[in-house]
Biopython code that builds the backbone (N, CA, C, O; Angstrom):
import numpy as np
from Bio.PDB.StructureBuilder import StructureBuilder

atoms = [
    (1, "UNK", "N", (245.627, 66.324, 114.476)),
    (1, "UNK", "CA", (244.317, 66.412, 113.858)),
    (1, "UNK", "C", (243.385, 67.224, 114.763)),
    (1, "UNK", "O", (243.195, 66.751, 115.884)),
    (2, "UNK", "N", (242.704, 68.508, 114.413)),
    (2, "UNK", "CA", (241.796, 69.012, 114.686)),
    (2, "UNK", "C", (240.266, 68.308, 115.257)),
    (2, "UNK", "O", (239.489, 67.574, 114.647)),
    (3, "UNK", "N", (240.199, 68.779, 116.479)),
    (3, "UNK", "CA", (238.598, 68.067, 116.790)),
    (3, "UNK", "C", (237.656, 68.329, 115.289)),
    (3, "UNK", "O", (236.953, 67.362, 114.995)),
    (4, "UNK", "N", (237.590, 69.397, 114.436)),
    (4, "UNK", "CA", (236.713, 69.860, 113.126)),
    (4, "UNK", "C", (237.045, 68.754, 112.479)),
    (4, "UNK", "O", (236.094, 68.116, 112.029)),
    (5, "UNK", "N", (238.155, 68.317, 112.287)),
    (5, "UNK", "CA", (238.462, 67.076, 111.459)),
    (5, "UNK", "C", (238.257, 65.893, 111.501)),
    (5, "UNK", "O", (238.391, 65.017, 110.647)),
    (6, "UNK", "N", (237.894, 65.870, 112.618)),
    (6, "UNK", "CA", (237.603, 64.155, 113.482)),
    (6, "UNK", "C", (236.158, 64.298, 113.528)),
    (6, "UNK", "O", (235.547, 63.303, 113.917)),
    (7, "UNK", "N", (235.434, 65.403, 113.188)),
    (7, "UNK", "CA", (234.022, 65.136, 113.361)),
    (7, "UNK", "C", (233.700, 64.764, 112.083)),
    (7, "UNK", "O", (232.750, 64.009, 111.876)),
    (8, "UNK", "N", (234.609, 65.357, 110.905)),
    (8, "UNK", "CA", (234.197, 65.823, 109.830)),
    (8, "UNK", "C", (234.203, 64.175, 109.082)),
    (8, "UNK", "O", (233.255, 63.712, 108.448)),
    (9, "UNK", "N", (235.130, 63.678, 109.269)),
    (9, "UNK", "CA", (235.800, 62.255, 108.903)),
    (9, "UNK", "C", (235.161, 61.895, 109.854)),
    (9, "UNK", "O", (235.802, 62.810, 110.371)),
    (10, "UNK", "N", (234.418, 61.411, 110.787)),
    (10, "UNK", "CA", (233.302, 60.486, 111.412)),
    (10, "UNK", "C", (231.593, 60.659, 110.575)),
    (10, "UNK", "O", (230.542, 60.033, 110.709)),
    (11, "UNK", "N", (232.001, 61.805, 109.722)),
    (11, "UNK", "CA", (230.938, 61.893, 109.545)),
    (11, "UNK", "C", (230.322, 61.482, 108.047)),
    (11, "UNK", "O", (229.205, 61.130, 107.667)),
    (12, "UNK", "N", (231.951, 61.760, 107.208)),
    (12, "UNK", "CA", (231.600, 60.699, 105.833)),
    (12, "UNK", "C", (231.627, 59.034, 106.218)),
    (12, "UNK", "O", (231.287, 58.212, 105.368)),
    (13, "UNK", "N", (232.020, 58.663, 107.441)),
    (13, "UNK", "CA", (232.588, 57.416, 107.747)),
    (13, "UNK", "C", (230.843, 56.897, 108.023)),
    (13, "UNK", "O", (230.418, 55.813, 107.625)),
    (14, "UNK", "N", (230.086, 57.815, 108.697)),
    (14, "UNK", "CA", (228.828, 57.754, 109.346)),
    (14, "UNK", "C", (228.091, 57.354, 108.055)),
    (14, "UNK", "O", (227.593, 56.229, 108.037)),
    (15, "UNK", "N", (227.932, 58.331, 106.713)),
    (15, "UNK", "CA", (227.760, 58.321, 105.738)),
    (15, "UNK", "C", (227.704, 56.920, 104.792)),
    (15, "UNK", "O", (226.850, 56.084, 104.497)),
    (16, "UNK", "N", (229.229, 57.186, 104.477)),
    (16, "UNK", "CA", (229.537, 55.212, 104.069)),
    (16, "UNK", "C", (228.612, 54.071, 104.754)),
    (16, "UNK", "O", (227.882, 53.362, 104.063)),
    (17, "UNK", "N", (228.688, 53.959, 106.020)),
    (17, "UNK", "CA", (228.227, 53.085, 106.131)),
    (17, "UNK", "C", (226.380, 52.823, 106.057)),
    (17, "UNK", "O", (225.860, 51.740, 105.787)),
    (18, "UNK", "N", (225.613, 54.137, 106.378)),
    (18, "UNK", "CA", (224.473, 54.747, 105.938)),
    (18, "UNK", "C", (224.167, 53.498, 104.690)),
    (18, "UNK", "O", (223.450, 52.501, 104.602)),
    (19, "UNK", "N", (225.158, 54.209, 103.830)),
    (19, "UNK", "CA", (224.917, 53.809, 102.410)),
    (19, "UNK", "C", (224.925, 52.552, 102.308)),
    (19, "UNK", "O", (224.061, 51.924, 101.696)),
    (20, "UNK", "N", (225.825, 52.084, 102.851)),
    (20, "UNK", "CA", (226.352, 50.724, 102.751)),
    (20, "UNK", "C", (225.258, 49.533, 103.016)),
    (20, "UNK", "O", (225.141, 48.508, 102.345)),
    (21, "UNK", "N", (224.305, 50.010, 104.428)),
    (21, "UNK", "CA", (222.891, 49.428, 104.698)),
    (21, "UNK", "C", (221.734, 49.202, 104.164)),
    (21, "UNK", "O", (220.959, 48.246, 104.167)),
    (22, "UNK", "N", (221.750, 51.271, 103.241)),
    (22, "UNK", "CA", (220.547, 50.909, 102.519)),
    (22, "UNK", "C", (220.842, 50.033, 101.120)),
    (22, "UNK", "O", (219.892, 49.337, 100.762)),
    (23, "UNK", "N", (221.940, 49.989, 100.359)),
    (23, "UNK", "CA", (222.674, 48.811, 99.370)),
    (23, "UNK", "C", (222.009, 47.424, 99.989)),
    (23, "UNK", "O", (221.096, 46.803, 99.443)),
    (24, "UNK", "N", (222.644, 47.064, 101.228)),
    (24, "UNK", "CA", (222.495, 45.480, 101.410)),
    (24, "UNK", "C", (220.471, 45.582, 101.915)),
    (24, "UNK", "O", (219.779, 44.566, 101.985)),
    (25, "UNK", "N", (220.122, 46.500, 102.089)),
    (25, "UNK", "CA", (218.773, 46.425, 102.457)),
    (25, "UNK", "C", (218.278, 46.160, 101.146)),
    (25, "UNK", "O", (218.009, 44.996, 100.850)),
    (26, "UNK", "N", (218.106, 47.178, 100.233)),
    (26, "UNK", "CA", (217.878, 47.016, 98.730)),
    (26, "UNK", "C", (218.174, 45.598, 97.921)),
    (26, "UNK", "O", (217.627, 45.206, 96.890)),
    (27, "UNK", "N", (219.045, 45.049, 98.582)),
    (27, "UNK", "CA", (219.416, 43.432, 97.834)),
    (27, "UNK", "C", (218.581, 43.013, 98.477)),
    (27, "UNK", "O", (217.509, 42.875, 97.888)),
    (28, "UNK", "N", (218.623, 42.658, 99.766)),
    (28, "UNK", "CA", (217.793, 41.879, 100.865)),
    (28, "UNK", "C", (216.402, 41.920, 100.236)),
    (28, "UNK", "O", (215.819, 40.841, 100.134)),
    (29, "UNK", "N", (215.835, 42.957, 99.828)),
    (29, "UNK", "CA", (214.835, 42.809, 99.365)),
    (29, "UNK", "C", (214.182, 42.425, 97.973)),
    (29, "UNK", "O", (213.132, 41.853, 97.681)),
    (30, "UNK", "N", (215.238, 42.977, 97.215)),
    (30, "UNK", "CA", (215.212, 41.512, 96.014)),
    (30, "UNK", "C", (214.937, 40.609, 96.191)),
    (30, "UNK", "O", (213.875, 40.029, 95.963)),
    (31, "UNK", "N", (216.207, 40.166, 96.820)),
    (31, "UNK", "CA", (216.372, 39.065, 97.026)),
    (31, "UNK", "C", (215.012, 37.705, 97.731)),
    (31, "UNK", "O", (214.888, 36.498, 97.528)),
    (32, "UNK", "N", (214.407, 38.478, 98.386)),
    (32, "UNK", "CA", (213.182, 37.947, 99.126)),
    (32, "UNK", "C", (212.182, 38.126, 98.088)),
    (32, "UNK", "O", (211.632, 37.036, 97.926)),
    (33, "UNK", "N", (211.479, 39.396, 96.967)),
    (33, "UNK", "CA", (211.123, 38.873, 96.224)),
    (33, "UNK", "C", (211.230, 38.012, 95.232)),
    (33, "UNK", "O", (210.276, 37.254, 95.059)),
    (34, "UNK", "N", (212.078, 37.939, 94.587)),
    (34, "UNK", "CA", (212.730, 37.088, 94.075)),
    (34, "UNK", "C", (212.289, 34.854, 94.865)),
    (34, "UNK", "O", (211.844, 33.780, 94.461)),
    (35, "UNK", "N", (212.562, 35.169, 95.465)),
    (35, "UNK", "CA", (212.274, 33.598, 96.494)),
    (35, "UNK", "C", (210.851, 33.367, 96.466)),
    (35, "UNK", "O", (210.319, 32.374, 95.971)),
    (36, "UNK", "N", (210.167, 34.487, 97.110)),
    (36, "UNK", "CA", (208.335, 34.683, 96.513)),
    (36, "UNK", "C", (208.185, 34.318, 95.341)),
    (36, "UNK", "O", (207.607, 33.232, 95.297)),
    (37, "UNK", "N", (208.489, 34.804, 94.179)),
    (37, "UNK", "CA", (207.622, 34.884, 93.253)),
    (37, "UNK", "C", (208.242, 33.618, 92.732)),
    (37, "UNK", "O", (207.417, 32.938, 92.122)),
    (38, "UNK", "N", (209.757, 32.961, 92.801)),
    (38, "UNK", "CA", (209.955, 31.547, 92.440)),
    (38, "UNK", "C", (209.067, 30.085, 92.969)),
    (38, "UNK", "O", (208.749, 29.103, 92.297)),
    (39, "UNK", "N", (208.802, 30.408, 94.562)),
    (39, "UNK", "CA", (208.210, 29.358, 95.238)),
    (39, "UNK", "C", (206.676, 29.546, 94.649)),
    (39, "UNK", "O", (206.035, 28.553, 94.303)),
    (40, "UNK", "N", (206.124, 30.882, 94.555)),
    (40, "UNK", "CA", (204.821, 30.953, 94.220)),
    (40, "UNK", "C", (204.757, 29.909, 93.074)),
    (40, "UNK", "O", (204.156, 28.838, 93.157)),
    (41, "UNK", "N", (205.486, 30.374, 91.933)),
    (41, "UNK", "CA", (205.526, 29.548, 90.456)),
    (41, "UNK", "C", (205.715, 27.819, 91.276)),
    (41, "UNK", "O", (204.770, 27.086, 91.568)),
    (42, "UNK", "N", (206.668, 27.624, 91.420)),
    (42, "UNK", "CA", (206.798, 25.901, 92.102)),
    (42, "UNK", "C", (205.390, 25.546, 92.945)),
    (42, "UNK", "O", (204.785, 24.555, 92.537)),
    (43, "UNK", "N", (204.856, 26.221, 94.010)),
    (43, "UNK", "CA", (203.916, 25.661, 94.236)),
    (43, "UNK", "C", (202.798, 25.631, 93.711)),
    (43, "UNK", "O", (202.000, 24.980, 94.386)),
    (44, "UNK", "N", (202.288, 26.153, 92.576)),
    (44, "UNK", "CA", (201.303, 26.264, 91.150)),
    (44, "UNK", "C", (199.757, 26.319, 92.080)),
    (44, "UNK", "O", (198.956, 25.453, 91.727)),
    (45, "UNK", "N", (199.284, 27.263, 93.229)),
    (45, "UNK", "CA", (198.384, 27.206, 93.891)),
    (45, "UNK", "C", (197.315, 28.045, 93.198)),
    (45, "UNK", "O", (197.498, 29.222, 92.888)),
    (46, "UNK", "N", (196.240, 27.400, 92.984)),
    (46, "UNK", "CA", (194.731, 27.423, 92.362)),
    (46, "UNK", "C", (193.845, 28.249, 93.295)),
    (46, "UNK", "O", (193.603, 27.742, 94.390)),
    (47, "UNK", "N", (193.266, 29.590, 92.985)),
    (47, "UNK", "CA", (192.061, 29.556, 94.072)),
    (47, "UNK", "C", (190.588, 28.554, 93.640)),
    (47, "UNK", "O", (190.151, 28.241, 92.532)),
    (48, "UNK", "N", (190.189, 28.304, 94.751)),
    (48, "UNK", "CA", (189.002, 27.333, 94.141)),
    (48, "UNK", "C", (187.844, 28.219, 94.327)),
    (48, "UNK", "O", (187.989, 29.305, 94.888)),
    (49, "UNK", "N", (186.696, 27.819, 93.887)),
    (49, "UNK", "CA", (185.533, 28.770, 93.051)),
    (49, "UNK", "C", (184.838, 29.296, 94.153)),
    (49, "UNK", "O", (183.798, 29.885, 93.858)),
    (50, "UNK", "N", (185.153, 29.237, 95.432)),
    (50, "UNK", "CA", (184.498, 30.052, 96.367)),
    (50, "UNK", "C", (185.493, 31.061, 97.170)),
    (50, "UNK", "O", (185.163, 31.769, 98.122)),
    (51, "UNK", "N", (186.344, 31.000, 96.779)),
    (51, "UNK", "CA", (186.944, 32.443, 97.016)),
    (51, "UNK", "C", (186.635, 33.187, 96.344)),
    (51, "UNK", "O", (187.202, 33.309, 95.258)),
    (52, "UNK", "N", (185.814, 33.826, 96.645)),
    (52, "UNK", "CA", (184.942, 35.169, 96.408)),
    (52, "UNK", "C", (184.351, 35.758, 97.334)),
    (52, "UNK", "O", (183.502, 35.182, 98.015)),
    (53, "UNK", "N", (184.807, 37.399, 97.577)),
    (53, "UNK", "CA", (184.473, 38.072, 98.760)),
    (53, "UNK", "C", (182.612, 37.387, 99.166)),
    (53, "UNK", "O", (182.082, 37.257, 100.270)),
    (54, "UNK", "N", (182.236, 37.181, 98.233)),
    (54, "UNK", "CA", (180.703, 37.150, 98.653)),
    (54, "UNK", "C", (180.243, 35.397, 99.006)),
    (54, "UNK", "O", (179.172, 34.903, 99.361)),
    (55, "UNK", "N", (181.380, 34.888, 98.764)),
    (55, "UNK", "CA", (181.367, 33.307, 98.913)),
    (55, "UNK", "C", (181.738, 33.204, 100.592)),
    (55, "UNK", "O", (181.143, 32.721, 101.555)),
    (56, "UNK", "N", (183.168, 33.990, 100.396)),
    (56, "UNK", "CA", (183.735, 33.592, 102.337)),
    (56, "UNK", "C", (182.853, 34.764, 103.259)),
    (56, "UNK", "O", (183.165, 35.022, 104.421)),
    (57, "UNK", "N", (181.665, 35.449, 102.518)),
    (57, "UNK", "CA", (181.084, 36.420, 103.452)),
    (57, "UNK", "C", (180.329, 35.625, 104.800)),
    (57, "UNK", "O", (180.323, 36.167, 105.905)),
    (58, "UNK", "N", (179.814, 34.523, 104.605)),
    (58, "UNK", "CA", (179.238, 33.875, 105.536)),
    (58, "UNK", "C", (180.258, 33.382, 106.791)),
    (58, "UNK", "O", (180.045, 33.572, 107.989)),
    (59, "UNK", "N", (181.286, 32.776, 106.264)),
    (59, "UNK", "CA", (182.414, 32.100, 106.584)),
    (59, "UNK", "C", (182.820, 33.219, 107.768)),
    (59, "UNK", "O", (182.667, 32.989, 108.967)),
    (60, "UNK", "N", (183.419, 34.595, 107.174)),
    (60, "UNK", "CA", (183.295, 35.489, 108.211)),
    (60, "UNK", "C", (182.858, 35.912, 109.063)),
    (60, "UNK", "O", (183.400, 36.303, 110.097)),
    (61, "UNK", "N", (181.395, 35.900, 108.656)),
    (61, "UNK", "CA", (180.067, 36.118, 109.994)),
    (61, "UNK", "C", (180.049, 35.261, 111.272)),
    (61, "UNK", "O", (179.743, 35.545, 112.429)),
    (62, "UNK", "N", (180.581, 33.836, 110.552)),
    (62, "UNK", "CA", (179.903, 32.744, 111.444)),
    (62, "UNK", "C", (181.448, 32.627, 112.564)),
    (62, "UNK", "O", (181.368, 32.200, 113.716)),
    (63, "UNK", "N", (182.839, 33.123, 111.889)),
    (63, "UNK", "CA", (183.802, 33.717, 112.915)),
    (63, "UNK", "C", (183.826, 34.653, 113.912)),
    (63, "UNK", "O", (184.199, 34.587, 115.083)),
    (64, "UNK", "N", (183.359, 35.548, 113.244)),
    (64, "UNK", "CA", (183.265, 37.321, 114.131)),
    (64, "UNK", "C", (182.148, 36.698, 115.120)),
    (64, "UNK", "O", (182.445, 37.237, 116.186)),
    (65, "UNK", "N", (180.887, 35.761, 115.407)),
    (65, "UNK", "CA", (180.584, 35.245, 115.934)),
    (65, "UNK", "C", (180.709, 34.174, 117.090)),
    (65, "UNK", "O", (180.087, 34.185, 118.152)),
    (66, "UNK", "N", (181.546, 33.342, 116.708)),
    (66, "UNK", "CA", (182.563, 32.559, 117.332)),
    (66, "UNK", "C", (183.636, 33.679, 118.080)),
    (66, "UNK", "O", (183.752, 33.201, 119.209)),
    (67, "UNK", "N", (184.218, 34.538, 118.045)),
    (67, "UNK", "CA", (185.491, 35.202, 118.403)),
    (67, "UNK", "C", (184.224, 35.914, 119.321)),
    (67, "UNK", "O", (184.179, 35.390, 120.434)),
    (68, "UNK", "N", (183.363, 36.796, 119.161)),
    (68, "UNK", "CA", (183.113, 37.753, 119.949)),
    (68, "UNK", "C", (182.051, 36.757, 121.327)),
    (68, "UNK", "O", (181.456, 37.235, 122.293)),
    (69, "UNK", "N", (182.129, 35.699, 121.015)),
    (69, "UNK", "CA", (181.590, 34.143, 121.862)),
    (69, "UNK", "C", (182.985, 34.135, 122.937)),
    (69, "UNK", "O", (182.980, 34.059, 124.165)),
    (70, "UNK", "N", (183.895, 34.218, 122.205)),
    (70, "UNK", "CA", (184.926, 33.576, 123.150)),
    (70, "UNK", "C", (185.569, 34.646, 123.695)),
    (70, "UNK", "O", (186.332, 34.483, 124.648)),
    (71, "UNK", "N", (185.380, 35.636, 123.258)),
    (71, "UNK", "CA", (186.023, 37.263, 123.826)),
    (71, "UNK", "C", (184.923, 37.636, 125.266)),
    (71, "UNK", "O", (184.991, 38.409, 126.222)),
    (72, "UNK", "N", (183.832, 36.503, 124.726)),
    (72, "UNK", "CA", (182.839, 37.405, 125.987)),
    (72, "UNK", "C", (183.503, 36.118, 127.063)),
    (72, "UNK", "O", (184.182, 36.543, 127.998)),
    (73, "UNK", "N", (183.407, 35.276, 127.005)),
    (73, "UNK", "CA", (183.347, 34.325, 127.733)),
    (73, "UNK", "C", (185.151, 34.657, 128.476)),
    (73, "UNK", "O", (185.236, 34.837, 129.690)),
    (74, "UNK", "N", (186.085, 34.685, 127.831)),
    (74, "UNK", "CA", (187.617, 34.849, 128.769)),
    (74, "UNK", "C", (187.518, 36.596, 129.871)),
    (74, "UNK", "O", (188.010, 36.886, 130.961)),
    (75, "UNK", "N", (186.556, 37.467, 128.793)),
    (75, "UNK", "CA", (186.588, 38.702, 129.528)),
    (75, "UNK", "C", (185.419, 38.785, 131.005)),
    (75, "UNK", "O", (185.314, 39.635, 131.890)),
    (76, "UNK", "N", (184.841, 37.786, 130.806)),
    (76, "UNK", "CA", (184.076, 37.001, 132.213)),
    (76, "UNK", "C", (184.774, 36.698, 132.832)),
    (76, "UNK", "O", (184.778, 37.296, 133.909)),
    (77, "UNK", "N", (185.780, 35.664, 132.652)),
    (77, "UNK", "CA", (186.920, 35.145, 133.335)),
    (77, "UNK", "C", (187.736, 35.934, 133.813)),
    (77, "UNK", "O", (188.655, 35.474, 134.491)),
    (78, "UNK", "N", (187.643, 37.175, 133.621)),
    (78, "UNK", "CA", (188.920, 38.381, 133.781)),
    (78, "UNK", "C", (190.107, 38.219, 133.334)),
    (78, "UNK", "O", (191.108, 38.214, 134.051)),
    (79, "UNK", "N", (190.101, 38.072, 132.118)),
    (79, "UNK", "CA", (191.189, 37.892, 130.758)),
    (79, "UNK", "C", (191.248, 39.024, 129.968)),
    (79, "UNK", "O", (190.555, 39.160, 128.959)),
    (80, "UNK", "N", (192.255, 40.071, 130.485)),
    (80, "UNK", "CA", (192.074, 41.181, 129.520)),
    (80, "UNK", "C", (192.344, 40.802, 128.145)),
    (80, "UNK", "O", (193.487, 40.353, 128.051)),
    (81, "UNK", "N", (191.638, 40.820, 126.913)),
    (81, "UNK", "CA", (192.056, 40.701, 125.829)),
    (81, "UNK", "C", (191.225, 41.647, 124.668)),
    (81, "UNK", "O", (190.127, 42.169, 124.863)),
    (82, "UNK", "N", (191.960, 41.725, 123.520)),
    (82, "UNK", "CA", (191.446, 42.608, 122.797)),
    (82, "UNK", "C", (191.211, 41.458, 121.392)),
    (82, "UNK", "O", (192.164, 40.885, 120.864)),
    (83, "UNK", "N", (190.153, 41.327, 121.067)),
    (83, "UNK", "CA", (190.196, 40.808, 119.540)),
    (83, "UNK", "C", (190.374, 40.968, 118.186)),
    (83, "UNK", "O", (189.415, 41.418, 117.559)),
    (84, "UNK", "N", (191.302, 40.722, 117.643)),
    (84, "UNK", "CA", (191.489, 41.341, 116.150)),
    (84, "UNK", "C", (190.166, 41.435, 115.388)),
    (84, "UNK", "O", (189.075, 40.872, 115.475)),
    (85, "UNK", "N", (190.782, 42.511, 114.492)),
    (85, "UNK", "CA", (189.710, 42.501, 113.296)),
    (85, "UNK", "C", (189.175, 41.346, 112.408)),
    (85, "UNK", "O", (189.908, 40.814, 111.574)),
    (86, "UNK", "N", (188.462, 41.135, 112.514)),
    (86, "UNK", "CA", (188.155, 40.264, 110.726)),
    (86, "UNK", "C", (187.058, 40.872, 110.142)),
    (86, "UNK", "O", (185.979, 41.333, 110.515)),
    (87, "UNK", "N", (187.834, 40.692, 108.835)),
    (87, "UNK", "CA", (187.454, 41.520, 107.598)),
    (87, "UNK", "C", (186.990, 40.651, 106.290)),
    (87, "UNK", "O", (187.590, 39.619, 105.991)),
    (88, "UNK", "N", (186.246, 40.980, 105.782)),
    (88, "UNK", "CA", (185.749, 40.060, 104.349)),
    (88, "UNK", "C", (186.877, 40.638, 103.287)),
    (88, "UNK", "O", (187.047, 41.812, 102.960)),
    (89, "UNK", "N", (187.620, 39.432, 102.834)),
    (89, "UNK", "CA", (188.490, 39.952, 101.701)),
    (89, "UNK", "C", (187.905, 41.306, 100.015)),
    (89, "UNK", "O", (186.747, 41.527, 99.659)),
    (90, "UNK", "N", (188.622, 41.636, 99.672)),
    (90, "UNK", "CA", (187.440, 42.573, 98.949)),
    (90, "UNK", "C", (188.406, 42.127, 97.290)),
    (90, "UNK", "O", (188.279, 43.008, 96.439)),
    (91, "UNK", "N", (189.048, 41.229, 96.968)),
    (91, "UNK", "CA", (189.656, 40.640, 96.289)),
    (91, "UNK", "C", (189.102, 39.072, 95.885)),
    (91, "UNK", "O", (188.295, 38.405, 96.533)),
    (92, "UNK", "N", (189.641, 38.774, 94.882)),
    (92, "UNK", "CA", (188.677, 36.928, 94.595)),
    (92, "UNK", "C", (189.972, 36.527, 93.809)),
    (92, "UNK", "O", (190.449, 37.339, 93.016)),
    (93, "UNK", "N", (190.539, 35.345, 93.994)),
    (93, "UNK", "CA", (191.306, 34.066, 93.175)),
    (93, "UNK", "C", (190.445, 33.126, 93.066)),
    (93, "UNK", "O", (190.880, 32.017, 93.379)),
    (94, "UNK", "N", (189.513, 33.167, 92.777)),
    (94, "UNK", "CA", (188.627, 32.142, 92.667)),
    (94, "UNK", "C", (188.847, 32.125, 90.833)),
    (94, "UNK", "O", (188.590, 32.890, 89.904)),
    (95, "UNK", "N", (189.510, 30.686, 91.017)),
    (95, "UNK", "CA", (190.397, 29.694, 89.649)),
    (95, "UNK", "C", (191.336, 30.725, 88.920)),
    (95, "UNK", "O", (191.614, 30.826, 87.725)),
    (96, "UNK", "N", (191.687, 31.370, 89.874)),
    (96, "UNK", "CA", (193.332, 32.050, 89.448)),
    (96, "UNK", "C", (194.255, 31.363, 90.166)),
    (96, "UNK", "O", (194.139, 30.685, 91.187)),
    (97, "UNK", "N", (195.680, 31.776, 89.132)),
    (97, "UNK", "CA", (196.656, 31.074, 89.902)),
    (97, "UNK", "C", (197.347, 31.854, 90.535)),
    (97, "UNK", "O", (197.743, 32.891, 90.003)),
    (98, "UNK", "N", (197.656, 31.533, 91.830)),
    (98, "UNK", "CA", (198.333, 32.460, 92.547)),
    (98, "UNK", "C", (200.028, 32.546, 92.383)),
    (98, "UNK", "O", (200.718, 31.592, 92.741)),
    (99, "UNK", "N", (200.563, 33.637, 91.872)),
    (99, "UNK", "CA", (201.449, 33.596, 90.830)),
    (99, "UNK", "C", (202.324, 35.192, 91.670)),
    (99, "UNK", "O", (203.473, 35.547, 91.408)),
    (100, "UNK", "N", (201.733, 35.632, 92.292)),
    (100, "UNK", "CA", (202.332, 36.915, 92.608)),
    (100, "UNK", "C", (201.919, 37.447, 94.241)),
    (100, "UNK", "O", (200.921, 36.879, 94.685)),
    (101, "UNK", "N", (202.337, 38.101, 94.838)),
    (101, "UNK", "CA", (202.363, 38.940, 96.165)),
    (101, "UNK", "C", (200.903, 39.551, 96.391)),
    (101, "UNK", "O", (200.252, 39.699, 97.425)),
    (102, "UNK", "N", (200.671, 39.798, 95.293)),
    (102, "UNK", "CA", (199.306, 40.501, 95.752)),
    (102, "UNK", "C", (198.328, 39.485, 95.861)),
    (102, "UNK", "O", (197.478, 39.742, 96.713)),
    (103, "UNK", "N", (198.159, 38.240, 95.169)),
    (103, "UNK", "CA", (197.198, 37.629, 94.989)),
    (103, "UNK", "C", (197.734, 36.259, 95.680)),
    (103, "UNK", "O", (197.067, 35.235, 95.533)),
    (104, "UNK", "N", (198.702, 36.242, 96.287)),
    (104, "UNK", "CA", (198.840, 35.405, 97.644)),
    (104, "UNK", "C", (198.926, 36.032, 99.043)),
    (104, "UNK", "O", (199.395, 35.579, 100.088)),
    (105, "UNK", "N", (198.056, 37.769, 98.626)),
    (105, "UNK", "CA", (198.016, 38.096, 100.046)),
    (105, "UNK", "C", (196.067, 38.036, 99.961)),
    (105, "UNK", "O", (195.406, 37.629, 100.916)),
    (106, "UNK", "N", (195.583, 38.407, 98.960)),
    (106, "UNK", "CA", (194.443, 37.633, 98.908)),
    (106, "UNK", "C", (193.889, 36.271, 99.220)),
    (106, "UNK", "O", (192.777, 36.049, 99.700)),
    (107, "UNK", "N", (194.898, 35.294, 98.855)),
    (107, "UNK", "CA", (194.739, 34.003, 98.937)),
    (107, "UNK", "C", (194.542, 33.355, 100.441)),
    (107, "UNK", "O", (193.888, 32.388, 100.832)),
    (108, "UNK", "N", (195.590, 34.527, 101.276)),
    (108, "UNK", "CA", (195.803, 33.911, 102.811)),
    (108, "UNK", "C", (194.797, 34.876, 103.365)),
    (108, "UNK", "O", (194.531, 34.867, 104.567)),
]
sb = StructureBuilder()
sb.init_structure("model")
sb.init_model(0)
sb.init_chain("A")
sb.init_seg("    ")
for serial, (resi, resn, name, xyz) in enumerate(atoms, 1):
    if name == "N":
        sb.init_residue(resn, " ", resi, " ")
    sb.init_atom(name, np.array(xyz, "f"), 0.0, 1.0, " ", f" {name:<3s}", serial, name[0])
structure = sb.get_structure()
């Protein structure tokens, strides 16, 4: 067998298995939606009437407050740290049921 041949046949072999990953990736991910959107239905979760961007707007303030309290106070201490964002949701389940991916990424 030719070195041309041994590359050539490593290289559909390379191929196959390529394929073979993005297949079981493509299930994998079914498969996980699939589990979402069943547990969503089983756990039958309600937003209640103040989820609304303009309801948790306070809720937010009075965090980003608290966090940039405790960011000052550890970076006194000489605690390098960086604080995440928080953001006011720009979405509302307020008395929807949370039934799907998008509106249990609202929910959390």
């Amino acid at each position: 067998m030719t070195k041309q041949r041994i590359f050539e046949a490593g290289g559909y072999i390379a191929a196959a298995v390529l394929i073979a990953f993005g297949i079981a990736a493509l299930v994998m991910g079914l498969n996980g939606q699939s589990t979402v959107n069943s547990s969503l239905k089983q756990e039958q979760i309600t937003g209640s009437s103040d989820m609304t961007p303009k309801a948790i707007a306070g809720e937010v303030a009075g965090a980003k407050a608290a966090q940039a309290k405790l960011f000052a106070t550890l970076q006194k201490a000489g605690v390098p740290t960086t604080p995440s964002p928080i953001n006011t949701p720009s979405c509302s389940v307020a008395g929807k049921v949370v039934n799907s991916g998008s509106r249990a990424r609202c929910f959390a």
